[in-house]
C-alpha positions as CSV (number, residue, x, y, z in Angstrom):
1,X,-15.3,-15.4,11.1
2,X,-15.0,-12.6,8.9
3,X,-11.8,-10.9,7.8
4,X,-12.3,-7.2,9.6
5,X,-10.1,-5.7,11.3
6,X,-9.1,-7.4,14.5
7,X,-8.9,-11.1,12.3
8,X,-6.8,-8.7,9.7
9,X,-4.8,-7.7,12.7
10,X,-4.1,-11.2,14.0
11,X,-2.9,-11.9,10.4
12,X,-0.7,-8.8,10.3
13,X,1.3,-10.0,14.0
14,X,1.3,-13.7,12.7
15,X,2.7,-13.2,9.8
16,X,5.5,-10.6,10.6
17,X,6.6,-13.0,13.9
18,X,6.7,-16.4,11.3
19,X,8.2,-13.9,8.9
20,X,11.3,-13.4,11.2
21,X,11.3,-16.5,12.3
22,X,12.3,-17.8,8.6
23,X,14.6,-15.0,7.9
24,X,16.7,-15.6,10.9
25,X,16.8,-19.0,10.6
26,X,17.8,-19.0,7.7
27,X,20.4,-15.7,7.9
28,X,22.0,-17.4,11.1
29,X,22.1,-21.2,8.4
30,X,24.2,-18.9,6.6
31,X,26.0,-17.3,8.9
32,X,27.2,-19.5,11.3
33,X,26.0,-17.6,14.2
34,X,22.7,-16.1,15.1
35,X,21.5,-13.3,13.4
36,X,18.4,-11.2,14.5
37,X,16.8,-10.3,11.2
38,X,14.5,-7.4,10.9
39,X,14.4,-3.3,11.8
40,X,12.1,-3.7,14.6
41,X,13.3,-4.2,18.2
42,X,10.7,-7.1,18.2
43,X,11.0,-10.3,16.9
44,X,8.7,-8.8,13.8
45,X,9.5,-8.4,9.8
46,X,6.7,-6.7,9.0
47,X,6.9,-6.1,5.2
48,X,5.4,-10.1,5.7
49,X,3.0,-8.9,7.8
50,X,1.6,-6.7,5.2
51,X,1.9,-9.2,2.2
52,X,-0.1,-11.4,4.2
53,X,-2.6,-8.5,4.9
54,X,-3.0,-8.1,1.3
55,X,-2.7,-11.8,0.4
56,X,-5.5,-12.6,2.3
57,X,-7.8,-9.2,1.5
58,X,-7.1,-9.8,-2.1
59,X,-6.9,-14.0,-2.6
60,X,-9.8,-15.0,-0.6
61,X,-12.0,-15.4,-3.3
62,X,-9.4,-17.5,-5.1
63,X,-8.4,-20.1,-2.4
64,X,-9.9,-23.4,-3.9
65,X,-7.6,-22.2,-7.4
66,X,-3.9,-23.1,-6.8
67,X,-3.0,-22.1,-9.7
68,X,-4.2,-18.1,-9.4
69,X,-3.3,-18.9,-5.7
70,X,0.1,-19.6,-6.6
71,X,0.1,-16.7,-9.7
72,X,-1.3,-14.0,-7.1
73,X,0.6,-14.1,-4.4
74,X,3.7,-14.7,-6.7
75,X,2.8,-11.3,-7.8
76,X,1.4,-9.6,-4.9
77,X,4.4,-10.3,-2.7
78,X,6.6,-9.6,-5.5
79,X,5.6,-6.1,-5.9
80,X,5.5,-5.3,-1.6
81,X,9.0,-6.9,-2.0
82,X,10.1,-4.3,-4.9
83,X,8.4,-1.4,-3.7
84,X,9.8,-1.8,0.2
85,X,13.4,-2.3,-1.1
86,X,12.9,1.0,-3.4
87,X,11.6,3.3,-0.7
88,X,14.1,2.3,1.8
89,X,16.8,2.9,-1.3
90,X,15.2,6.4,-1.9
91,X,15.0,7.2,2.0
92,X,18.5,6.3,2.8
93,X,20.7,5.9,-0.3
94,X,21.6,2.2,0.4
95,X,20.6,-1.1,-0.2
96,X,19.1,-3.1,2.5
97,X,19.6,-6.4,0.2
98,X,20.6,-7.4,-3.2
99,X,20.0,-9.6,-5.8
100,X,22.1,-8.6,-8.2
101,X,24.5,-12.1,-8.1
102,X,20.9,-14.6,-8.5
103,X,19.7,-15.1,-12.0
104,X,16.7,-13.3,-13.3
105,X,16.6,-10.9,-11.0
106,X,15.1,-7.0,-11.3
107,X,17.1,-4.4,-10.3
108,X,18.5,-6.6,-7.5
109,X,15.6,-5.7,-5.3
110,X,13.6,-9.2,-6.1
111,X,14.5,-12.4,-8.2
112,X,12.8,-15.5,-9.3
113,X,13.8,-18.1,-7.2
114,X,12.2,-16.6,-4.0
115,X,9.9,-14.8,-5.5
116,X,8.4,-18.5,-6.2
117,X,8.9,-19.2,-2.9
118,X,6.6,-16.3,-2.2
119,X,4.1,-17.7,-4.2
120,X,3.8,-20.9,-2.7
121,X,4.2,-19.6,0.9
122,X,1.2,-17.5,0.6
123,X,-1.1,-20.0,-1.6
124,X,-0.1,-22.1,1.3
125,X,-1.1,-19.2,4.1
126,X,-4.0,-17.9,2.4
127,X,-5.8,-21.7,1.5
128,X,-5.0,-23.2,5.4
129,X,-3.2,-21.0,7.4
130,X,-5.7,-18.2,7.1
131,X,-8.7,-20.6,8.4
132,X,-6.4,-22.2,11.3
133,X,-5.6,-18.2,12.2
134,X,-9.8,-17.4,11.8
135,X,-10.5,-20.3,14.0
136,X,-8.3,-19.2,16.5
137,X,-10.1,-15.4,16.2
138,X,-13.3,-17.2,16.8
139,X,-12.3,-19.6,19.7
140,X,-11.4,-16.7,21.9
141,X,-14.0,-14.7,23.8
142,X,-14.3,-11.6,21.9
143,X,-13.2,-9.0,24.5
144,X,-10.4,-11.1,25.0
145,X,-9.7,-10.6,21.5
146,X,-10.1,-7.1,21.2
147,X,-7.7,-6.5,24.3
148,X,-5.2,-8.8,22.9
149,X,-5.2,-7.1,19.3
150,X,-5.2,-3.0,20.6
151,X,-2.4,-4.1,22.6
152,X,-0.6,-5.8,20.4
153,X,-0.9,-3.2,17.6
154,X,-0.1,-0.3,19.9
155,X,3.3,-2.0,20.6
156,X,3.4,-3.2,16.9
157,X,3.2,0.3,15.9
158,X,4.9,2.2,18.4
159,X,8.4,-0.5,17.7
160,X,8.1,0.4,14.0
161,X,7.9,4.3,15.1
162,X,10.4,3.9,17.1
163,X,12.9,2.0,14.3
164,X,12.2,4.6,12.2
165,X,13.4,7.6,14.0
166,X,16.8,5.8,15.1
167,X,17.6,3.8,11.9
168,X,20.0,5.7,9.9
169,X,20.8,9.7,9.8
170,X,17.0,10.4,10.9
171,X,17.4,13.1,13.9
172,X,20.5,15.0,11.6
173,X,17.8,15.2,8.3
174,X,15.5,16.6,11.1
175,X,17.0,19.5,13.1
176,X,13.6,19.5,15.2
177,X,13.6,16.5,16.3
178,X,16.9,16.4,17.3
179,X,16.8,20.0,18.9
180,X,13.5,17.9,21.3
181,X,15.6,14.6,21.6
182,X,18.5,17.4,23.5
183,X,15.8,19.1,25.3
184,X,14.6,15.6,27.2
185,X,18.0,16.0,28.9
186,X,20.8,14.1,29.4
187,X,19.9,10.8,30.7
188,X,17.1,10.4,27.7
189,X,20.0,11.5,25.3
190,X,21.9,8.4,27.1
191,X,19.6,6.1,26.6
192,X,18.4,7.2,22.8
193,X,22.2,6.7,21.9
194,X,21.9,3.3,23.4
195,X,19.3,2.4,21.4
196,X,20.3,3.9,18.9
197,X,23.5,2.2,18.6
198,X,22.1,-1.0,19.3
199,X,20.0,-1.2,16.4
200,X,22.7,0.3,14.2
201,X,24.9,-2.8,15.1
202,X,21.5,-4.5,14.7
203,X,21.5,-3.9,11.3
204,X,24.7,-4.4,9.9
205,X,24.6,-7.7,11.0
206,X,21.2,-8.4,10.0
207,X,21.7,-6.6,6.6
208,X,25.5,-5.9,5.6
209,X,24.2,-4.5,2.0
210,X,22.6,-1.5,4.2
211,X,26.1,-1.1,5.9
212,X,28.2,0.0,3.1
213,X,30.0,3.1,3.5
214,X,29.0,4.5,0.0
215,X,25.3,5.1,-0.9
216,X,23.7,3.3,-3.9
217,X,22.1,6.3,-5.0
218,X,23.0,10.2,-5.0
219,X,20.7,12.4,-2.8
220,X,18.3,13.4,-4.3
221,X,15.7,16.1,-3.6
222,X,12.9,14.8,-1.4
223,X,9.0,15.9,-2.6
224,X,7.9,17.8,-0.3
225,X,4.4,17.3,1.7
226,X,2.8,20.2,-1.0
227,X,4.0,18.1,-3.8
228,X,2.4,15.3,-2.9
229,X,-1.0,17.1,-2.1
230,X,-1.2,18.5,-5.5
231,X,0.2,15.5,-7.5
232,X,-2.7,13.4,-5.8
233,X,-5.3,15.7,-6.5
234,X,-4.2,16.5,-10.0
235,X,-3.7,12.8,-11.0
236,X,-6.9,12.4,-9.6
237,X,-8.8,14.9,-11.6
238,X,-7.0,13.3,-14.8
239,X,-7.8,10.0,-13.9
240,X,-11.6,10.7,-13.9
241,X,-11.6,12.9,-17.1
242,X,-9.6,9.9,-18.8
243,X,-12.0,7.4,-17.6
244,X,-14.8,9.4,-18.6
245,X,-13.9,9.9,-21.9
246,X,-13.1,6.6,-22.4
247,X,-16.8,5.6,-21.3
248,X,-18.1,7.6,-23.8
249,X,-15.7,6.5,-26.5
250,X,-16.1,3.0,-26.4
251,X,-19.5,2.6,-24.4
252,X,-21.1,5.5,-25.9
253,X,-22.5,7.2,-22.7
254,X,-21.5,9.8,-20.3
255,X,-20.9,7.9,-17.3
256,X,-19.5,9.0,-13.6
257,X,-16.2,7.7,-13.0
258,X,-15.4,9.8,-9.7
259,X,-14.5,7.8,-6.7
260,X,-15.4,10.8,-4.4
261,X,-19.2,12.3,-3.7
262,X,-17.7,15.6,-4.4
263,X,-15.8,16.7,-7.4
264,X,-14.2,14.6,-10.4
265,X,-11.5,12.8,-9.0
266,X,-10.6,9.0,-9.1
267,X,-8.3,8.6,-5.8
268,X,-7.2,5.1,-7.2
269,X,-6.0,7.2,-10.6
270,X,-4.8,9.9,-7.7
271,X,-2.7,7.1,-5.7
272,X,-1.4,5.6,-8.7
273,X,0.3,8.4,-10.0
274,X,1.6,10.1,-6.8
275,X,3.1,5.8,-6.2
276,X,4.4,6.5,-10.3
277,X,6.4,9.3,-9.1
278,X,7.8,8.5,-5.8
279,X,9.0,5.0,-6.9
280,X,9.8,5.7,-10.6
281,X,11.2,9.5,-10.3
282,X,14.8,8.9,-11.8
283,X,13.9,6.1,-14.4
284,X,13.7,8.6,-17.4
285,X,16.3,7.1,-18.9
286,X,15.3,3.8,-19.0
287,X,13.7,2.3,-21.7
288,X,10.5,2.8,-22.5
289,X,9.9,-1.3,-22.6
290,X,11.1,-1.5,-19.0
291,X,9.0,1.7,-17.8
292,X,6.0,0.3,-19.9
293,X,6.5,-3.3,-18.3
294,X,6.5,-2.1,-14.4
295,X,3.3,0.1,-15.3
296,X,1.7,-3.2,-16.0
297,X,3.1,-5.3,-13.5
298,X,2.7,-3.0,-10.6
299,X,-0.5,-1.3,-12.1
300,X,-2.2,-4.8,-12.1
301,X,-1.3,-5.5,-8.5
302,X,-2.6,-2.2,-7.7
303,X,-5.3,-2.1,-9.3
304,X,-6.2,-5.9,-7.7
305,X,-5.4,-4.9,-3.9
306,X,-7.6,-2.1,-4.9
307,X,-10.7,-3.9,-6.0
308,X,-10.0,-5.8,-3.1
309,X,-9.6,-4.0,-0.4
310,X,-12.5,-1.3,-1.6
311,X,-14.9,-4.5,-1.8
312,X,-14.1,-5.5,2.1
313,X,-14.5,-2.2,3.0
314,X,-17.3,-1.2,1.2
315,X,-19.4,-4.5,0.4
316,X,-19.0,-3.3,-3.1
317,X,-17.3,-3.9,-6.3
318,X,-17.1,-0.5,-8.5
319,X,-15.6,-3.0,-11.8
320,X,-15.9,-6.3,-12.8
321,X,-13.7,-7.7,-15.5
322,X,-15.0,-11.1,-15.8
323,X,-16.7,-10.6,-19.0
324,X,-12.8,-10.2,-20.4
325,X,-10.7,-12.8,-21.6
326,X,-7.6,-13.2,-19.2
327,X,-9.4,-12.1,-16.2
328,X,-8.1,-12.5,-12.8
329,X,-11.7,-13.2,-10.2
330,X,-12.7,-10.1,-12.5
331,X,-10.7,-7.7,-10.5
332,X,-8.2,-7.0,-13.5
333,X,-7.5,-8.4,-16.8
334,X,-4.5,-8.2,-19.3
335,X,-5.8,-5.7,-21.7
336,X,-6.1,-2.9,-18.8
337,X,-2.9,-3.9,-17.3
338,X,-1.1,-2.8,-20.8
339,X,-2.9,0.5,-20.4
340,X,-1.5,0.8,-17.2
341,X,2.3,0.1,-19.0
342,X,1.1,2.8,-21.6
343,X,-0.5,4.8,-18.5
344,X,3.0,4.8,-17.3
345,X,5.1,5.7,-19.7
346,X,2.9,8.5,-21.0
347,X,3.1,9.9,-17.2
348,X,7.0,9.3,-16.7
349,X,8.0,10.7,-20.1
350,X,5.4,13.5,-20.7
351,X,2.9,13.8,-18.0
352,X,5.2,13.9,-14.8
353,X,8.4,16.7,-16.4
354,X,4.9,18.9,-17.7
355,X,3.5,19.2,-14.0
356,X,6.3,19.4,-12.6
357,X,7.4,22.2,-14.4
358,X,4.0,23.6,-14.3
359,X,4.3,23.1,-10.3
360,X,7.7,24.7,-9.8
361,X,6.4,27.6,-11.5
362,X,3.3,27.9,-9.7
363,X,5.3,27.2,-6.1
364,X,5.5,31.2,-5.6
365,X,2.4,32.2,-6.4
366,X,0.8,29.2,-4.5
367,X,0.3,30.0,-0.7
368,X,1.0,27.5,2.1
369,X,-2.5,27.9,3.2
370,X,-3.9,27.1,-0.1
371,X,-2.5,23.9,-0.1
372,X,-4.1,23.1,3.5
373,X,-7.3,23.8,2.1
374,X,-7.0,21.6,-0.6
375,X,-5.5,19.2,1.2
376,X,-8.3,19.6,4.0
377,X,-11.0,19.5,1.3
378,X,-10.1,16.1,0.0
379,X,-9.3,14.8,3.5
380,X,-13.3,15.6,4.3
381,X,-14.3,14.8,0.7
382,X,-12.7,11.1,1.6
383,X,-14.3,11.0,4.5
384,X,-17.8,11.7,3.8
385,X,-17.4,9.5,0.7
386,X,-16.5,6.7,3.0
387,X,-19.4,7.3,5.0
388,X,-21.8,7.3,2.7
389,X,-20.4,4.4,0.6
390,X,-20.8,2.1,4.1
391,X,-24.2,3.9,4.8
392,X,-25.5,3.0,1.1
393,X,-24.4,-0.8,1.9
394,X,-25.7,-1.1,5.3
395,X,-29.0,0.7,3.9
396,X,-29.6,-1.5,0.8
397,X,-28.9,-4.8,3.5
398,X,-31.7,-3.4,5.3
399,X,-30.1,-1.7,8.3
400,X,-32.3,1.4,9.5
401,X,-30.5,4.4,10.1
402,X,-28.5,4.2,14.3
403,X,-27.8,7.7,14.9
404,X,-28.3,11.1,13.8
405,X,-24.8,10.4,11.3
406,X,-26.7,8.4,9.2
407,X,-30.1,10.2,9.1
408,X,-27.7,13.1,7.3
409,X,-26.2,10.6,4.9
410,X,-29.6,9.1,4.4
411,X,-31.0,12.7,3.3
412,X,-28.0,13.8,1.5
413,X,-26.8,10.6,-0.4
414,X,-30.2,8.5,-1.0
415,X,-29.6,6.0,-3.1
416,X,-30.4,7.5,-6.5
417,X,-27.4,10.1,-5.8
418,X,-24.9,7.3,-4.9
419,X,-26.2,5.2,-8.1
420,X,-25.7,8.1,-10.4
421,X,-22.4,8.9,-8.8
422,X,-21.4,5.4,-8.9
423,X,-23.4,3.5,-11.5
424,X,-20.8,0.5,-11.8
425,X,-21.3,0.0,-8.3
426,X,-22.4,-3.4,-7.7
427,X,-23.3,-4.9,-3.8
428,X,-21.6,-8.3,-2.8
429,X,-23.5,-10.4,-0.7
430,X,-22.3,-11.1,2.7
431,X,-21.5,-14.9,2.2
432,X,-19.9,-14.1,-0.7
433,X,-16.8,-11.6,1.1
């Protein structure tokens, strides 16, 4: 079978069950009594759920190379590692673990000696434990499957939901939501505090680091929803005017770098830099060196999943690197990952303060209802691009147009339009994916 999204899903539950499995094996070896690891109420971690989503999206062109195996999901996992321990730092001001006592370690959030175990775990999961898993997909009858997977991620998603609003101080940061929670009445208040408190206790056992009384970082002021709308879009408008320029620099030609069917914006370039601010927002005064060498660290892993994931998606690859020298299965290579340390640097020490600033001054004048717009706008700009990207590959594999859907993208965005909007665009064939 094919990796879509019910074999993704089966990877997903898999992977977060074995991942708690080993974590509270090995936190009870410790501890001398059993200890539940994990947020969720389930017996799920699903930060390994997602690794091995994106281990086996992005690697599955690499499995008969232990080697980039090994080097990819070293990395890979390493960064979902960093960037879950910095969220949870940023949305509750404590550490949930720390490896500040292991040698070679980075910021205490991830360290070498189990980030190598990540690497051989998932060369292991993605060269045989993704075929046992797609063999298992296959072996079932398929409504079976289906059933099995809706289910399963309803209750998947519902527990993480869940965790969320009870973990920490979430109903007192949200006055609604507690005013609703005192509005269900008294024996819903009950059993919310029950729940509540059990998966405080939960916690503190499972990770004492979260527990401490003092926070690990000062409270500081959250982006709001209209920040976020407007970083995207503008870090996606000067991705694409960067990438264009850059085309004509070194190649000589105006070329179409947008990712979108309307407008000049580069959502990858849009994503990147909204991901630059959350996560690095508070790392001015680090060194450049350090700033420069996350940018390419966690630009290349980006930029891979990226490639990856747009490929699966799309039947597509919008670049190919394999004409560089140090070249990973021509998704990145090391040249562009050091622009994505300069990229980074230039945005944390110039780029980010100077919209900002720009922003804060243009909060008054900017009405709430022109950020929905906007925000609307690109939504249905996302959309429609989707659409049409999957109608382009299902046309050009010879699939007539189903419904009246694609007759409109198939007048619209013929193929000529989507080559000229996406002339790097190149289809993968289906045995290839």
């Amino acid at each position: 079978m094919e990796l879509n999204f019910y074999t993704l899903s089966v990877i997903y539950l898999v992977y977060s069950f074995l991942g708690w499995v080993g974590e509270t094996v090995v936190a009870t070896a410790k501890g001398r009594r059993f200890t539940n690891r994990g947020v969720a109420s389930g017996p799920f971690c699903f930060v390994y759920g997602t690794a091995g989503v994106l281990l086996a999206v992005g690697l599955a062109d690499l499995r008969n190379n232990w080697f980039a195996l090994f080097a990819g999901s070293f990395l890979i996992a390493t960064v979902v590692e960093w960037i879950t321990a910095k969220l949870l730092e940023r949305v509750h001001h404590r550490r949930w673990w720390d490896y500040s006592d292991k040698k070679f370690n980075l910021d205490g959030y991830v360290c070498l000696q189990y980030s190598a175990l990540w690497g051989v775990l998932g060369a292991v999961a993605v060269r045989w434990g993704n075929d046992l898993l797609l063999r298992f997909c296959a072996w079932l009858p398929p409504l079976l499957l289906h059933i099995a997977v809706w289910v399963s991620m309803t209750i998947a998603v519902l527990d993480q939901i869940g965790a969320v609003v009870v973990v920490g101080q979430y109903a007192a940061r949200h006055p609604r939501l507690e005013q609703l929670g005192q509005e269900l009445g008294k024996g819903t208040d009950r059993l919310q505090q029950k729940i509540a408190a059990r998966v405080e206790r939960r916690i503190q056992r499972a990770y004492p680091a979260a527990a401490r009384p003092e926070p690990t970082t000062s409270a500081e002021k959250a982006m709001s929803v209209s920040d976020l709308v407007w970083l995207f879009v503008v870090g996606a408008f000067l991705g694409d005017v960067v990438e264009t320029l850059f085309c004509r620099i070194t190649a000589g030609v105006w070329m179409s770098r947008s990712s979108l069917v309307w407008g000049p914006f580069s959502v990858v370039w849009g994503l990147a830099l909204v991901l630059a601010a959350v996560l690095l927002r508070g790392s001015e005064h680090q060194s450049e060196s350090r700033i420069f060498w996350f940018g390419v660290i966690l630009g290349g892993a980006y930029e891979y999943v990226c490639s990856a994931v747009t490929e699966l998606l799309f039947g597509t690859v919008f670049w190919d690197y394999s004409g560089f020298k140090f070249n990973l299965g021509g998704r990145i290579n090391l040249l562009y990952c050091f622009f994505w340390g300069i990229a980074a640097v230039t945005w944390m020490r110039y780029g980010y303060p100077l919209v900002a600033k720009c922003m804060g001054k243009l909060k008054s004048r900017i009405r709430p209802w022109m950020t929905a717009a906007l925000a609307v706008f690109m939504a249905v700009n996302m959309l429609v691009s989707a659409l049409a990207l999957a109608r382009y590959d299902a046309r050009t594999s010879g699939v007539e147009a189903a419904n009246p859907v694609d007759v409109v993208l198939d007048a619209h965005f013929d193929n000529a339009r989507m080559e000229r909007i996406y002339p790097n665009a190149k289809k993968v064939s289906s045995h290839a994916r």
